[in-house]
TITORVEX-141071 format. One record per residue: chain; x, y, z of N, C-alpha, C in turn. Coordinates in steps of 0.2 Angstrom, whole numbers. Example, Ala and Ser with C-alpha at 12.3 -4.5 7.8 and 13.67 -1.06 7.14 Angstrom:
BEGIN
  ch    npx    npy    npz   capx   capy   capz    cpx    cpy    cpz
   A     66    -28     39     62    -22     39     66    -16     39
   A     64    -11     35     68     -5     36     64      0     39
//
This chain:
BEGIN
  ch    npx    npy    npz   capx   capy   capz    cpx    cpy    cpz
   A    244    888   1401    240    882   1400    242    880   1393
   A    245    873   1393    245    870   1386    240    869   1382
   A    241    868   1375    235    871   1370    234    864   1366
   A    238    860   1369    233    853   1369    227    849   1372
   A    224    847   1367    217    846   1371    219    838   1372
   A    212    840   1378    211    831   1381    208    829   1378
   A    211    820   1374    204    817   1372    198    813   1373
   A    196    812   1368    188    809   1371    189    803   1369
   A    184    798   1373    182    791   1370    175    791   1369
   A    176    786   1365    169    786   1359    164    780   1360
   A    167    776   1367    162    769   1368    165    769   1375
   A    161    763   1376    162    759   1383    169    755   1382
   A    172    755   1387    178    750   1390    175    743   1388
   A    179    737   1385    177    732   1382    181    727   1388
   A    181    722   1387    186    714   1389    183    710   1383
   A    189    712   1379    190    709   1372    192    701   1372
   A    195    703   1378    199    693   1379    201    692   1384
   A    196    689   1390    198    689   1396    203    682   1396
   A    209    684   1394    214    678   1395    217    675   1400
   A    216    679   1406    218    676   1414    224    676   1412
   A    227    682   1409    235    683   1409    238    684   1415
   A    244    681   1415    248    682   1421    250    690   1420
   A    252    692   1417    257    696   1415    256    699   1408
   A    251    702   1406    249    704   1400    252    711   1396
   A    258    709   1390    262    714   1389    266    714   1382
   A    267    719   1380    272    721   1371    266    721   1367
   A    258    724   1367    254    726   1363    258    730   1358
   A    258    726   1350    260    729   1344    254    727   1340
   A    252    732   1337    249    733   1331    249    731   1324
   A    247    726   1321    251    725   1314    245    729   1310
   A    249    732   1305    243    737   1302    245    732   1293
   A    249    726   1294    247    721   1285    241    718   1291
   A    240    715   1294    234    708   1297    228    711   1300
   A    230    720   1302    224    722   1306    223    718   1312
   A    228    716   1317    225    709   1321    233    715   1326
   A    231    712   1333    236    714   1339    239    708   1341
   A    245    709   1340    251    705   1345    252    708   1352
   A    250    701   1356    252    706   1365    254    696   1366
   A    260    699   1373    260    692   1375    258    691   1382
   A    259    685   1385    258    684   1394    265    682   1395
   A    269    686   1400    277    685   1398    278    678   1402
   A    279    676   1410    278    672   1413    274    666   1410
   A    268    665   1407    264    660   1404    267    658   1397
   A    273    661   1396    277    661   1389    271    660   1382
   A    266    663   1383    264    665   1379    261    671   1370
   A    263    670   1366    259    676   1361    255    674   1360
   A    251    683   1359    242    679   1358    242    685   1350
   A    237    684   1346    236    687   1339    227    688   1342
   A    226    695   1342    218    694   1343    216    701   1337
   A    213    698   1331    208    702   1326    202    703   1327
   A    202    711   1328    194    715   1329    191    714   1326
   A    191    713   1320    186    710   1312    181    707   1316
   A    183    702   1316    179    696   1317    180    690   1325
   A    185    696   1329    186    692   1335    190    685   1337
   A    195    685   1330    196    679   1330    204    679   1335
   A    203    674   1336    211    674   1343    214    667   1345
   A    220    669   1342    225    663   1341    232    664   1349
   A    234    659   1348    238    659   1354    246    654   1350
   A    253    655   1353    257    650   1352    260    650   1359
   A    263    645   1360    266    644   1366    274    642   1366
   A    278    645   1369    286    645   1369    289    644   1377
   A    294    641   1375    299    636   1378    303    642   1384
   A    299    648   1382    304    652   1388    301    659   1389
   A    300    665   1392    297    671   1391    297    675   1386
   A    292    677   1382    295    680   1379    292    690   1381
   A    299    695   1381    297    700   1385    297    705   1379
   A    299    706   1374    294    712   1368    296    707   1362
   A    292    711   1358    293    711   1349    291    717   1345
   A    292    715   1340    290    720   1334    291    717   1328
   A    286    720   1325    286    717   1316    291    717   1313
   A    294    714   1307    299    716   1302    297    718   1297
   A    301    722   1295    298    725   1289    297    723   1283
   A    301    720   1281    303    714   1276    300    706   1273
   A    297    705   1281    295    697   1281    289    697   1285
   A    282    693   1284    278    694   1290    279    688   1296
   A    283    692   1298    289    687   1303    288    694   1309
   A    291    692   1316    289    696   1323    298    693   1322
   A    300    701   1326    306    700   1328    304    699   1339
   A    305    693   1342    305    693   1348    312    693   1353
   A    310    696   1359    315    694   1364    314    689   1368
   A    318    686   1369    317    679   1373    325    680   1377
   A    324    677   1382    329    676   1390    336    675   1387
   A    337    669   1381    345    668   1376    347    674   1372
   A    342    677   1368    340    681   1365    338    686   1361
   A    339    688   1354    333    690   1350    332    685   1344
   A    326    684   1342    324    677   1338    320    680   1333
   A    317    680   1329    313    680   1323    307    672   1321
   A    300    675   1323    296    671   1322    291    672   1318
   A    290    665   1315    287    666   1309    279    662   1312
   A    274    668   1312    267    662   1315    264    661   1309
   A    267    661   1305    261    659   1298    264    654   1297
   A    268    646   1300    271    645   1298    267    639   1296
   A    268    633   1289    263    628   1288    261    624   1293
   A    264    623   1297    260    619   1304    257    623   1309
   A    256    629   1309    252    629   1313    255    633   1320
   A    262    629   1320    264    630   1327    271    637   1328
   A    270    639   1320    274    645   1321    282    642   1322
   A    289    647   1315    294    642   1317    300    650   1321
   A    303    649   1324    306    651   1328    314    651   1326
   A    318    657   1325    325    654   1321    330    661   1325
   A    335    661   1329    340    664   1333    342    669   1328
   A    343    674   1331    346    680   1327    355    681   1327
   A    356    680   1323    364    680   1322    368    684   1328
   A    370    683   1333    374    689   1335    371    691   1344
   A    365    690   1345    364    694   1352    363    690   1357
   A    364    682   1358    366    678   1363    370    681   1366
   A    374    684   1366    381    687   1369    379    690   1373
   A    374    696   1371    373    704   1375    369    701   1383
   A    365    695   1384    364    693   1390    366    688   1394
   A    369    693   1400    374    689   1406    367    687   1411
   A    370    682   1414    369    679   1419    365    684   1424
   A    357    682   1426    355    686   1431    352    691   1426
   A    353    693   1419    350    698   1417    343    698   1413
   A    338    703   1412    332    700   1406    332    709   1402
   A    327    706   1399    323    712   1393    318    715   1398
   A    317    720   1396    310    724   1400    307    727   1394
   A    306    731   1393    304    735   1386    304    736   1380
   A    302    735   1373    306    735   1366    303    738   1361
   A    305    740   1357    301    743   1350    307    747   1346
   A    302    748   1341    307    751   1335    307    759   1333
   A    311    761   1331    313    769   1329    311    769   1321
   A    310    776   1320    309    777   1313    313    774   1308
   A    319    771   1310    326    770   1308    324    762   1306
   A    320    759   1309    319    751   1307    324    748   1313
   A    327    752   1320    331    751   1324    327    746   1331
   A    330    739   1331    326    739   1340    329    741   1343
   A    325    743   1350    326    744   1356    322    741   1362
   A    327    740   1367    325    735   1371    328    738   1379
   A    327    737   1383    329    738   1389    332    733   1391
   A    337    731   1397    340    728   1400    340    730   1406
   A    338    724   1409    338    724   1417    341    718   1423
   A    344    720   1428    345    714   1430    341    711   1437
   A    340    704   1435    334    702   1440    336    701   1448
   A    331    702   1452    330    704   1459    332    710   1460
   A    333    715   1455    334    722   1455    327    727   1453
   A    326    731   1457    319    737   1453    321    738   1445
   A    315    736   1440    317    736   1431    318    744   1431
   A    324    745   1431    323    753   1430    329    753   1425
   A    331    746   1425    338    749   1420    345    746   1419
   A    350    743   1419    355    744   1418    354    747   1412
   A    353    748   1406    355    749   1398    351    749   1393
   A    350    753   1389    347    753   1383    349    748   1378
   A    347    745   1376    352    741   1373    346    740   1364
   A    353    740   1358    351    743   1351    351    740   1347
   A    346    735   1341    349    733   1337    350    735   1330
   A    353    736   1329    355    739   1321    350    740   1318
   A    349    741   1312    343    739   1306    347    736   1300
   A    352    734   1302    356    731   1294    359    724   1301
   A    360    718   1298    361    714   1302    369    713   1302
   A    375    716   1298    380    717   1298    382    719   1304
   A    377    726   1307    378    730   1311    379    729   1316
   A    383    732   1323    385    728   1329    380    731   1335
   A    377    726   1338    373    729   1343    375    735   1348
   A    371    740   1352    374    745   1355    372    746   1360
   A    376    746   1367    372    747   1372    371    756   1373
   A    365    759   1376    366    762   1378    369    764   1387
   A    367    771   1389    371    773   1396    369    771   1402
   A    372    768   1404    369    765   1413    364    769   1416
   A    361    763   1420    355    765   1422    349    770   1420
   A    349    770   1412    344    772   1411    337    769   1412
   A    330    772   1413    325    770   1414    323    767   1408
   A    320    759   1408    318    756   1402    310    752   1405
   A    307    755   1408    299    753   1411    295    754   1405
   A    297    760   1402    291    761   1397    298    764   1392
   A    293    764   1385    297    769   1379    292    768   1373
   A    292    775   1373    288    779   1367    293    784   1362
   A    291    784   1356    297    790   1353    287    795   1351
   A    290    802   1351    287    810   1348    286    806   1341
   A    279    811   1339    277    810   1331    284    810   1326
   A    286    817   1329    293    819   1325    300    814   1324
   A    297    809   1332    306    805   1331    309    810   1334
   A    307    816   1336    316    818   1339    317    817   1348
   A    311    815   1350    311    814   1358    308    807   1359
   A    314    804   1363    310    797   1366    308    797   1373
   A    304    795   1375    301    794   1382    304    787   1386
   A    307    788   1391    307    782   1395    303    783   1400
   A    300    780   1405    299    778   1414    303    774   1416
   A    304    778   1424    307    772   1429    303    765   1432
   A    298    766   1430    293    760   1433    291    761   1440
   A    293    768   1442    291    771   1449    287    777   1450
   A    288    780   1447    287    788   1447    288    791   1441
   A    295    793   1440    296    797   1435    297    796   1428
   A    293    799   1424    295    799   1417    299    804   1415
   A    305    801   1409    310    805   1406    310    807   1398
   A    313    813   1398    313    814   1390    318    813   1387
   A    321    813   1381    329    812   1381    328    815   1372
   A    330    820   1371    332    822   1363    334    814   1360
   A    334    816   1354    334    806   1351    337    811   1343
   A    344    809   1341    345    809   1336    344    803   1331
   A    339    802   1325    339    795   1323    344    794   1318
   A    349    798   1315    353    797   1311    360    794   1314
   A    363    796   1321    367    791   1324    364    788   1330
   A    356    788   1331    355    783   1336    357    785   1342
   A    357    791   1346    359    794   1351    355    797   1356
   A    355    795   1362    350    801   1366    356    804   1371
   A    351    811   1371    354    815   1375    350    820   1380
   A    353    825   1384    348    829   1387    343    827   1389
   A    345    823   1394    341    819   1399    336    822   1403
   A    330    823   1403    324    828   1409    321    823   1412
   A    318    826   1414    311    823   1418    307    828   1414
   A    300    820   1411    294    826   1406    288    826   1413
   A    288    820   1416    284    822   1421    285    817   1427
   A    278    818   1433    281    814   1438    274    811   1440
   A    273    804   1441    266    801   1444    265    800   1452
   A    260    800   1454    259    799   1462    259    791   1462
   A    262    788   1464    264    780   1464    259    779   1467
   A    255    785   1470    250    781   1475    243    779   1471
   A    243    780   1466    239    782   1459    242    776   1453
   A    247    773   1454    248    768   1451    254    772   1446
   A    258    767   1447    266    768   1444    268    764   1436
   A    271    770   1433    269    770   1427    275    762   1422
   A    270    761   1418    273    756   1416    273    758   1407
   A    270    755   1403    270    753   1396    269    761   1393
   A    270    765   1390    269    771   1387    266    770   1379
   A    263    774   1377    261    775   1369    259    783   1367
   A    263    784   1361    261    791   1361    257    791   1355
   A    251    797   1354    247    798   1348    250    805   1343
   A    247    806   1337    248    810   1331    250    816   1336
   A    244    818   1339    244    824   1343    248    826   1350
   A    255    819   1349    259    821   1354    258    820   1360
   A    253    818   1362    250    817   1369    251    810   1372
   A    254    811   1378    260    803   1381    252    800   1385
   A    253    794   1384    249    790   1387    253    783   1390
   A    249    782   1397    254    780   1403    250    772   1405
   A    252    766   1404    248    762   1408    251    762   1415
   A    246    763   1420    248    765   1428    247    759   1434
   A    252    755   1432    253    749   1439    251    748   1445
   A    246    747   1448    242    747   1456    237    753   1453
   A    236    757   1449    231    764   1447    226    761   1446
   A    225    756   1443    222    752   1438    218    760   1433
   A    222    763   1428    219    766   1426    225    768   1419
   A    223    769   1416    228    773   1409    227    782   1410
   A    233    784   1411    232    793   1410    235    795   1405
   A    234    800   1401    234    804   1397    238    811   1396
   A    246    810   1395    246    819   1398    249    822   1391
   A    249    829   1392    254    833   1389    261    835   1390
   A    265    829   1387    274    830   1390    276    836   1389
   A    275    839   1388    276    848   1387    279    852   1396
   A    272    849   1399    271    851   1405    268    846   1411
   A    268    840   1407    267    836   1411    257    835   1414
   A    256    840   1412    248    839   1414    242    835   1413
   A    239    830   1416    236    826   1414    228    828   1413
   A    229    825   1405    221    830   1402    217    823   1403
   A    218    816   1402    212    813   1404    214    808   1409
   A    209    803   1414    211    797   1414    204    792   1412
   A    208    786   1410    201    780   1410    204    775   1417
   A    198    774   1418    198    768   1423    195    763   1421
   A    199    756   1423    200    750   1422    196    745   1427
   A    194    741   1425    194    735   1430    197    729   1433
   A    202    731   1431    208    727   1436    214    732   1436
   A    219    732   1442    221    738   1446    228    735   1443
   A    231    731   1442    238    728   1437    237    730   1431
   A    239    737   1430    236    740   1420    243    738   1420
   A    247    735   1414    253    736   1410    258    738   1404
   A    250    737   1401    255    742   1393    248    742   1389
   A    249    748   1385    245    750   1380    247    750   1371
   A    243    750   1368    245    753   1359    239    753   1357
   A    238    757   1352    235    760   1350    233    755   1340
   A    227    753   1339    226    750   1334    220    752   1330
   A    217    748   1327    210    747   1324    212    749   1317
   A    207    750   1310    208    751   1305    211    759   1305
   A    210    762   1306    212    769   1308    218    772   1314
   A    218    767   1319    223    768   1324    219    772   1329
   A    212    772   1331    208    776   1334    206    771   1341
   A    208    763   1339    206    759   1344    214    759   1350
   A    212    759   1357    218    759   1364    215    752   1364
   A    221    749   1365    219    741   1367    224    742   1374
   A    223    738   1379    224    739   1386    227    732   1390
   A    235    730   1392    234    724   1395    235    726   1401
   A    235    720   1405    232    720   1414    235    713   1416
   A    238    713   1420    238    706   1425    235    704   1430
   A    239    697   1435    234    694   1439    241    692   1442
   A    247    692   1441    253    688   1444    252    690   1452
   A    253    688   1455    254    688   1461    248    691   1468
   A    242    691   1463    234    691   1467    233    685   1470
   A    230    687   1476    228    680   1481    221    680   1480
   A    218    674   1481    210    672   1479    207    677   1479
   A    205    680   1483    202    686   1488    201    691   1482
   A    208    694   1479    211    701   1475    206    697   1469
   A    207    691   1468    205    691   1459    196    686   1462
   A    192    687   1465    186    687   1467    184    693   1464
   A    188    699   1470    187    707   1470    188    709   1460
   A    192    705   1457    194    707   1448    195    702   1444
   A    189    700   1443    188    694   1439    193    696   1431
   A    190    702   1430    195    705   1424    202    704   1425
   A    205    702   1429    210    706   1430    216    700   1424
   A    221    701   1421    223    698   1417    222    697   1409
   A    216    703   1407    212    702   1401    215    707   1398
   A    213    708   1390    214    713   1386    209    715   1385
   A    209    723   1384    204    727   1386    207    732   1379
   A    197    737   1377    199    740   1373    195    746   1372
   A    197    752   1371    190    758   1371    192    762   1365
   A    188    764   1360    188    769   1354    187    776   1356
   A    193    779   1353    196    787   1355    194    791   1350
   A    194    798   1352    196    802   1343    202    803   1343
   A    208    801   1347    216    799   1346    216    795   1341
   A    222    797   1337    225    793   1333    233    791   1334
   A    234    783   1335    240    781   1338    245    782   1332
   A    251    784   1334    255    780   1329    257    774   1326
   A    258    772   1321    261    768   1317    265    765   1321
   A    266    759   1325    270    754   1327    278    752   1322
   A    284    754   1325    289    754   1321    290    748   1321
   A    293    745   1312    295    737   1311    302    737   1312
   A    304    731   1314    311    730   1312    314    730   1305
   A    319    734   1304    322    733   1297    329    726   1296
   A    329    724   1300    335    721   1299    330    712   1298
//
């Protein structure tokens, strides 16, 4: 038996912003503003919602946008959009946020291909998935970008799983999902950016909802938003066992991160894409962000360095 405990929550399940998202997904933390970036990728837009005082901003873009991540340097998001990777500034004097192409990675997307997943390594590295469309998102590539903007982007190994990614407190294990069933582990070198020793850390009952967005806490413990499950689980990558689950009110859970002044708050996104009247009657919730207070403590949301 693992010597990892299950954790607890500390309140009720919220709907902090029933956004009637299409598609609600890329919850990042920003620990300068205290406030969550999450977007609606088909409704091509980012949303900014502050726990303080509940305040919730929106910008609207000319294309999808499928992850980001802070930079470290500027309070500027590095995003993925369909042409590229971009750097956008929402503080900008007008209001409308300015949007400026990142030298170099037009090239890495062919024709028929998108983003699926991204975030950053302790290294100030993105990462992102690549998938190609009318395919199951399981993969073509890892795909890397530097932390120094000199640096040449890098694809990872075919068909890896890019549904979800999480990196270990340690940085030495990253997690992927296939967006079906299985979760994988892969040793993570962060000084030349390399995975290897490919496992299976565990395996979900699709009939229970198929795993999508991943986020790990201090205590090592992988947490899964579970696609058709409508519920978030909880396990021990060790051995795979799961010590909790919450359940949601909408059955499309898509990704998770972990926030609030302390990183104690699970913020929770959910869709509506492809519900008939009937389904969103049954889940009026369903396409909102959702929030509940743990005695987990998330990890720090990696920035872009470059």
């Amino acid at each position: 038996m693992s010597a990892v405990e299950p954790p607890q929550l500390y309140s009720d399940l919220l709907a902090v912003w029933r956004a009637r998202a299409r598609y609600g997904d890329a919850p990042c933390w920003s620990e300068r503003q205290q406030a969550l970036y999450w977007v609606d990728t088909p409704a091509q837009r980012l949303y900014r919602y502050t726990p303080d005082n509940g305040h919730r901003e929106r910008w609207y873009f000319q294309a999808p946008v499928y992850a980001l991540a802070e930079r470290q340097d500027a309070d500027s998001l590095l995003v993925a959009l369909p042409h590229g990777l971009a750097c956008f500034d929402p503080q900008a004097a007008d209001g409308y946020g300015r949007l400026e192409p990142l030298a170099g990675t037009p090239s890495v997307l062919q024709d028929g291909q998108r983003w699926v997943q991204g975030g950053c390594d302790s290294h100030g590295r993105f990462w992102v998935g690549l998938a190609q469309a009318g395919r199951p998102a399981r993969g073509l590539a890892l795909w890397q970008m530097p932390a120094h903007r000199d640096g040449s982007p890098a694809l990872q190994g075919e068909d890896t799983p890019v549904h979800g990614l999480a990196w270990s407190p340690d940085g030495a294990t990253v997690y992927l999902n296939d967006g079906d069933s299985r979760v994988w582990a892969f040793d993570f070198d962060a000084g030349s950016a390399q995975l290897s020793a490919r496992r299976e850390c565990l395996r979900c009952d699709p009939a229970e909802g198929r795993p999508r967005g991943m986020a790990v806490d201090t205590a090592g413990r992988l947490w899964i938003a579970r696609w058709g499950g409508g519920c978030v689980s909880c396990h021990d990558p060790a051995d795979g066992r799961e010590l909790m689950r919450l359940e949601l009110p909408a059955r499309q859970v898509t990704h998770l991160a972990f926030g609030g002044p302390h990183r104690r708050t699970l913020f929770v996104c959910s869709a509506r894409e492809g519900m008939d009247p009937l389904q969103l009657r049954a889940e009026p919730l369903a396409g909102a962000l959702f929030s509940v207070q743990t005695d987990a403590t998330g990890l720090p949301a990696g920035r872009y360095a470059g």
